[in-house]
N, C-alpha and C positions, 0 to 999 in steps of 0.2 A: 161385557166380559170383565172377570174379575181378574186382577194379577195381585201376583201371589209377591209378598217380596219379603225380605228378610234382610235383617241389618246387616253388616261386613261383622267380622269379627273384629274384636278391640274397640269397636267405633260403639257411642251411643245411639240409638236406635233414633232418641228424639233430635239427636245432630244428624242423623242420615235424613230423615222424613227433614229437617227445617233446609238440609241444602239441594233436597227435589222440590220441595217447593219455590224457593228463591229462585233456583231452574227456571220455573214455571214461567213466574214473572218474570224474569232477567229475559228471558228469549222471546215473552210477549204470548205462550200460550195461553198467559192469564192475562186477560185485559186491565190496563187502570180503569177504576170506576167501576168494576164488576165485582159481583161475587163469587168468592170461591165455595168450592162446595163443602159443604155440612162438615162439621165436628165427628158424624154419624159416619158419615160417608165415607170421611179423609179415613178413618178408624177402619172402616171394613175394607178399601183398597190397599192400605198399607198393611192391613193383619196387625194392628195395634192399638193398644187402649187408649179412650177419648185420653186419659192425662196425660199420655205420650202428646198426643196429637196436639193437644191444648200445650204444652212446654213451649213446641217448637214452634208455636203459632204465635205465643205472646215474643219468643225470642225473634223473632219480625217484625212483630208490633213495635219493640223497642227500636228495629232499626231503620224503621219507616217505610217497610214494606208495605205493612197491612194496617186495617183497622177493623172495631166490630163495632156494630152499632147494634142497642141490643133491641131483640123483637127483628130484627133485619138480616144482620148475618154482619161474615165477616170480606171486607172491601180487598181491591188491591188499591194502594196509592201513587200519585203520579211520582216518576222516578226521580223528581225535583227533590221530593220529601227526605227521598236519602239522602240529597246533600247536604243534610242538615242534621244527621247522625252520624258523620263520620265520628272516628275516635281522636279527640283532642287532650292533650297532656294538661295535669293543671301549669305546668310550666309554660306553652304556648298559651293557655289563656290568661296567664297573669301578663304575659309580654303585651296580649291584643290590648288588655287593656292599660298599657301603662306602665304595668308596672315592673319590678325587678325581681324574680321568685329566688325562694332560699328555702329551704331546707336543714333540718338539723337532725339526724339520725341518731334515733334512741337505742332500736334493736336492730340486726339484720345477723340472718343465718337459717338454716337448715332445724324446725320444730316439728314435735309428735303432731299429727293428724287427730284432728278433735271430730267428733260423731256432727256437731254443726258444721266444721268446716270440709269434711266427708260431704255431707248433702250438697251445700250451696255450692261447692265445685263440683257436684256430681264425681267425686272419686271411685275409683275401684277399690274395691275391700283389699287388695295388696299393697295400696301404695300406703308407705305408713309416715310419711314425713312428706312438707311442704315448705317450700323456701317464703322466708317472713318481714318482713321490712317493714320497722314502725316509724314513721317521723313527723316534725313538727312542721309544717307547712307556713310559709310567711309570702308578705306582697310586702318587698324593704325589710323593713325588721318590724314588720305589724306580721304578729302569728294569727292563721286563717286558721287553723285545726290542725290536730292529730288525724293522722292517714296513716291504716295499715293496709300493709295487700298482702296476699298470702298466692302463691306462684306454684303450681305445678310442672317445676322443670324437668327438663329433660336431662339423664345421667349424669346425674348429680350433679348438672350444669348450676354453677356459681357465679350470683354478681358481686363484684366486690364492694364496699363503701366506699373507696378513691375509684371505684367506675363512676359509680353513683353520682358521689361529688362531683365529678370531671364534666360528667354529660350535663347532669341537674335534672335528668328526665329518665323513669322507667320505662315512658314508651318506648325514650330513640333503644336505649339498651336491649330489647324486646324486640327491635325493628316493625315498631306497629306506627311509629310517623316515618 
């Protein structure tokens, strides 16, 4: 039996199919150590093209759900493996190791939407601005890089530079630790 499915409105189609698949696995109808099925497959059950299918499949692969092996297919991982993707701030990992993070902020505010930065947040063609934060990244006063991130807020939800400073971490601000 085929089912028919169709994305929600507002939501991307390859974020709905990657959070019925995580489904899958999370409840156990996909076994670790099995294969899920075909590229081909996932494409004609969901009503969506293999590059849909293939987005939301590597955005797993990132987070240690799956793997592919090629000539084989693609795997489920044991759920160990995601413990080890969680999202870590470079703030907590300069602490893990040692050291003392710092920061020094060059830009931060509300920038026009760039056709590259359009794609790689997968934006809708209406949103025309993105909130931008550029800074110099240090462990002590040894600079590790320049780090920009570019943010999709919500109504024209603003972080301040004294938040910034205060916390020393965009995750905690973001509530993602």
């Amino acid at each position: 039996m085929i089912k028919i499915y169709k994305a929600s409105k507002g939501q991307l189609k390859h974020r709905e199919i990657f959070d019925k698949i995580k489904k899958k696995v999370d409840n156990g109808e996909w076994k670790e150590g099995k294969a899920i099925p075909t590229e081909r497959e996932l494409s004609e059950y969901y009503l969506s093209s293999r590059t849909t299918i293939r987005k939301a499949i590597e955005s797993l692969k990132q987070r240690g759900y799956l793997h592919s092996v090629h000539g084989q297919g693609t795997f489920v991982l044991p759920s160990r493996s995601r413990e080890n993707h969680l999202l870590h701030s470079f703030t907590d990992d300069i602490k893990a190791r040692g050291g003392i993070p710092a920061q020094n902020i060059l830009e931060i505010g509300y920038v026009p939407v760039s056709d590259v930065i359009r794609k790689n947040l997968d934006l809708d063609i209406h949103v025309q601005t993105v909130f931008c934060i550029k800074r110099v990244r240090y462990m002590g006063s040894t600079p590790l890089g320049i780090q920009t991130s570019w943010l999709a807020l919500n109504d024209r939800q603003e972080i301040t530079q004294e938040d910034l400073l205060a916390t020393g971490s965009l995750y905690i601000l973001l509530g993602l630790c």
